[in-house]
N, C-alpha and C positions, 0 to 999 in steps of 0.2 A: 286595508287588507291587500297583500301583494298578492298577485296574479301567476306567480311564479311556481311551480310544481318541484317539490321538494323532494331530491333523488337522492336512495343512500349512496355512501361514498365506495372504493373499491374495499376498502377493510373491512367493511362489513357484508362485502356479496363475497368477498375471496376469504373469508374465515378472520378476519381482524386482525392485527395488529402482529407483525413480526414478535416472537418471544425475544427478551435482551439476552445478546451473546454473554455467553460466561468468558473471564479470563482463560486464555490457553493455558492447557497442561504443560510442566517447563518439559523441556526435551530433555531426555538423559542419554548418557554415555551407552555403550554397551554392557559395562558393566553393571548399569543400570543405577550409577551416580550422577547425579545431577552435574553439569557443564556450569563451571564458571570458569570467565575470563579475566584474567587480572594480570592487567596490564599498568606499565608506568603511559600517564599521557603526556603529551607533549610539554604541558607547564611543568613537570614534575611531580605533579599529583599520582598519587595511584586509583585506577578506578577499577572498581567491580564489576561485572555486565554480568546478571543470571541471562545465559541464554534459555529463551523460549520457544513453543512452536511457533514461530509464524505462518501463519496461512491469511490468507488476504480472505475479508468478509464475504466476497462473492454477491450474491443477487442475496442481500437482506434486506433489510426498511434501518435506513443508517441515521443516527441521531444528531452526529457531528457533522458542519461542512464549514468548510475551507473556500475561500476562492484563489484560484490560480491562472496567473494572467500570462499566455505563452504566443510567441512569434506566431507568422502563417506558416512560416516553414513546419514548428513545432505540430501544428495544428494540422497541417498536411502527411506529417508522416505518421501522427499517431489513427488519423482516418486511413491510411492506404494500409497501415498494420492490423487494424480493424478487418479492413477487407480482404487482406491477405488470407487473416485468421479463419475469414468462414469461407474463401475460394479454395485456398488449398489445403486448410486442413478441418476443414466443417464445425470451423466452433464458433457458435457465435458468444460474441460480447461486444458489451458497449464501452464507447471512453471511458467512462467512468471505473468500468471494471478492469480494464486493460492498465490507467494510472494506479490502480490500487495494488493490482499484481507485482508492476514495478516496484513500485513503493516497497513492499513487499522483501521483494527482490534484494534491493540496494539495500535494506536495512539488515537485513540477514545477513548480504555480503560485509556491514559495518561490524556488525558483531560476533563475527567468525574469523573478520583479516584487521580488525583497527585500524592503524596508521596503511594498510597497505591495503586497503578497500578500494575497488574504483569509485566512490564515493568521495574519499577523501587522497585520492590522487588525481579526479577530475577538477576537484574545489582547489590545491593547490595550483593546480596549471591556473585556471581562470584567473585566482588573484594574481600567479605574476606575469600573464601575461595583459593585464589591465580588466577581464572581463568580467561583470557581475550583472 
């Protein structure tokens, strides 16, 4: 018999278990037509993009993880944006939440500009200037 006192977890003192986010509503136009992009891609293919809302998860109980492996430098400036965020302008968030926003971000910018995203005008500098 273990000696050990058995305590519930926080999902059941904070109400259980995040509900699973539903897919985003797609964004429409003003007109209130739905937004597609369709564009030729660089092989010649043509592609479709339904743009959607993106909004980044925010502080929910998230199912999927990733690991992502970044320099000290990288590490250093996304803590001092951290800190920036709740000095000067009182929000706080965590790394986690700060990568997801970007995320975010950068993906919206892909699916709004294509070929002329900073996305895909950073990825090409890196390859020809040898960095990956």
């Amino acid at each position: 018999m273990s000696r050990r006192v058995s305590l519930p977890g926080a999902s059941e003192l904070f109400g259980g278990a995040a509900p699973k986010q539903t897919r985003p509503e797609k964004r429409t136009a003003t007109d209130g037509s739905a937004l597609v992009a369709d564009r030729p891609g660089t092989n010649g293919r043509s592609r479709t993009t339904v743009v959607e809302d993106r909004k980044s998860s925010g502080r929910i109980r998230h199912d999927t993880k990733i690991t992502v492996y970044v320099t000290e430098e990288e590490l250093l400036g996304l803590e001092q944006t951290r800190l920036a965020l709740r000095a000067e302008h009182g929000l706080t968030a965590d790394r986690g939440r700060i990568v997801r926003e970007a995320i975010d971000v950068l993906l919206a910018d892909f699916v709004d500009h294509g070929p002329d995203s900073v996305l895909v005008q950073r990825l090409r500098a890196a390859e020809s200037s040898g960095d990956e």
